[in-house]
C-alpha positions in Angstrom: -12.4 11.3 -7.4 -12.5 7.9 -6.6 -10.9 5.2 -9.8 -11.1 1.4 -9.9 -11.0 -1.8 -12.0 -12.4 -5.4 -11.9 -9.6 -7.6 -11.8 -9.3 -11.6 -12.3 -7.7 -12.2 -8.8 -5.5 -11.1 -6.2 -2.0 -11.1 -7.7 -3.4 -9.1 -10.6 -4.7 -6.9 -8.5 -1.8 -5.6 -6.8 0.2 -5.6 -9.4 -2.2 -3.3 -11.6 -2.3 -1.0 -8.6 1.6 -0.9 -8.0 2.0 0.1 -11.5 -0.9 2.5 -12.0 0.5 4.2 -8.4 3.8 4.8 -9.8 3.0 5.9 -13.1 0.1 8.4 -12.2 2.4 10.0 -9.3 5.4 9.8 -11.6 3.5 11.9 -14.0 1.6 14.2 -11.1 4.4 14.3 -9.0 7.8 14.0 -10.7 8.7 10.9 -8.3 11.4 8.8 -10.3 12.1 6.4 -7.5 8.5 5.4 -5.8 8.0 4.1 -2.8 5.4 2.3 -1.6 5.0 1.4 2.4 3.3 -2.0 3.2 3.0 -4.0 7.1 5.1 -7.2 7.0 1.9 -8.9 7.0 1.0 -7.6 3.4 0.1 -10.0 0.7 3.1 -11.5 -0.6 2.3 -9.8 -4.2 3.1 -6.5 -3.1 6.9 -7.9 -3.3 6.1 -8.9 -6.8 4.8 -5.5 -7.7 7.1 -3.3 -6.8 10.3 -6.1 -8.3 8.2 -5.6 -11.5 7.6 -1.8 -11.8 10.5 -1.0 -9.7 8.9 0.7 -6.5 11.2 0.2 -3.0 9.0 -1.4 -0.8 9.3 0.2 2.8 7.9 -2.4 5.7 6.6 -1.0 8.8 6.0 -3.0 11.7 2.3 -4.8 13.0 1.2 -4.1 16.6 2.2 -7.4 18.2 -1.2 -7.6 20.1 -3.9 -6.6 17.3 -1.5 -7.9 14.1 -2.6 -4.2 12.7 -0.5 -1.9 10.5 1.4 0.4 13.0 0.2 3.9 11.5 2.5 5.9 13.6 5.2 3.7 12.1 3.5 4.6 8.3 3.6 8.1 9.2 7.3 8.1 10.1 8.0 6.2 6.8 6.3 8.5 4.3 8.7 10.4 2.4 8.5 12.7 -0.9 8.8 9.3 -3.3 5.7 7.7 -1.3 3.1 6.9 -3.8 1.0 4.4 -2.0 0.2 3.3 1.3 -0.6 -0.5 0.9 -3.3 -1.4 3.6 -5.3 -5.1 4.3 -8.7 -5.2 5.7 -8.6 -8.2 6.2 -5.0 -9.3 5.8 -3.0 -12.2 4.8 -2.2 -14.6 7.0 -3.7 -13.2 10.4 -7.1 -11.7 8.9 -6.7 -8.3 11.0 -8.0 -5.1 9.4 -5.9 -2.6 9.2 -7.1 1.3 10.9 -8.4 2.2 7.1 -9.7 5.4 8.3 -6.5 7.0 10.0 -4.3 5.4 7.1 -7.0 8.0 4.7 -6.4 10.7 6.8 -2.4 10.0 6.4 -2.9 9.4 2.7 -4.8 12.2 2.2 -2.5 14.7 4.4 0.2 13.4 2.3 -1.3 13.7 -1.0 0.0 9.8 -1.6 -2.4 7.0 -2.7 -4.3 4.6 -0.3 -4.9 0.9 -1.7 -6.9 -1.3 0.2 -6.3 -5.3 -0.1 -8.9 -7.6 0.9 -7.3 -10.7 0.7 -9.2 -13.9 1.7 -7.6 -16.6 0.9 
C-alpha cells in the first residue's frame, strides 16, 4: 500500500523519507549498509539525509539534453542494499521531471522504494 506524511518543508521531507527507507528495509530486508540512488540534480538534502542516517548516496548521471534522471544508468546502479530510488518531478535547479513511471516499474521490479521530490523553490 501506499504510506505518507505532511511535512513542514522540504529538508524535513527528505530527511524523514531517508530514514524511514532505511529503517523499514533494514527491518524487511536485512540491508545494514543502504543505499540510496539520486541524479546529480537532486535536492541538495538528500546529501544531508543519508550523512544523518548513514545511507551511501549512489549518483547517476542526467541526460544532457532533457536534464532527466538517466533510468538505464538507475537500473545499472541498483544493488541488494538499494532502499530507495530518489526521483524529482520537478527538480532542483533545472525544473525537469524525472520518467516517474519507468523509475516505478524499476522500483517495483526491484522491490526497493520510489520517493518522489517536488521541489519548487
Amino acid at each position: 500500500g501506499v504510506v505518507g506524511c505532511t511535512t513542514s518543508g522540504g529538508t524535513e521531507s527528505i530527511v524523514l523519507t531517508t530514514k524511514a527507507h532505511c529503517e523499514y528495509f533494514g527491518r524487511q530486508k536485512g540491508v545494514q549498509h543502504p543505499e540510496i540512488i539520486a541524479c546529480v540534480t537532486a535536492h541538495a538534502a538528500i546529501d544531508k539525509g543519508c550523512e544523518l542516517t548513514g545511507a551511501h548516496l549512489v549518483r547517476v548521471p542526467m541526460h544532457p539534453d532533457s536534464c532527466r534522471m538517466n533510468v538505464a544508468a538507475v537500473a545499472r546502479a541498483l544493488t541488494p542494499h538499494t532502499v530507495m530510488i530518489f526521483a524529482s518531478a520537478p527538480g532542483y535547479p533545472q525544473g525537469a521531471i524525472d520518467d516517474i513511471v519507468e523509475l516505478a516499474k524499476l522500483a517495483q521490479w526491484y522491490g526497493v522504494g520510489l520517493h518522489v521530490d517536488c521541489c519548487l523553490g
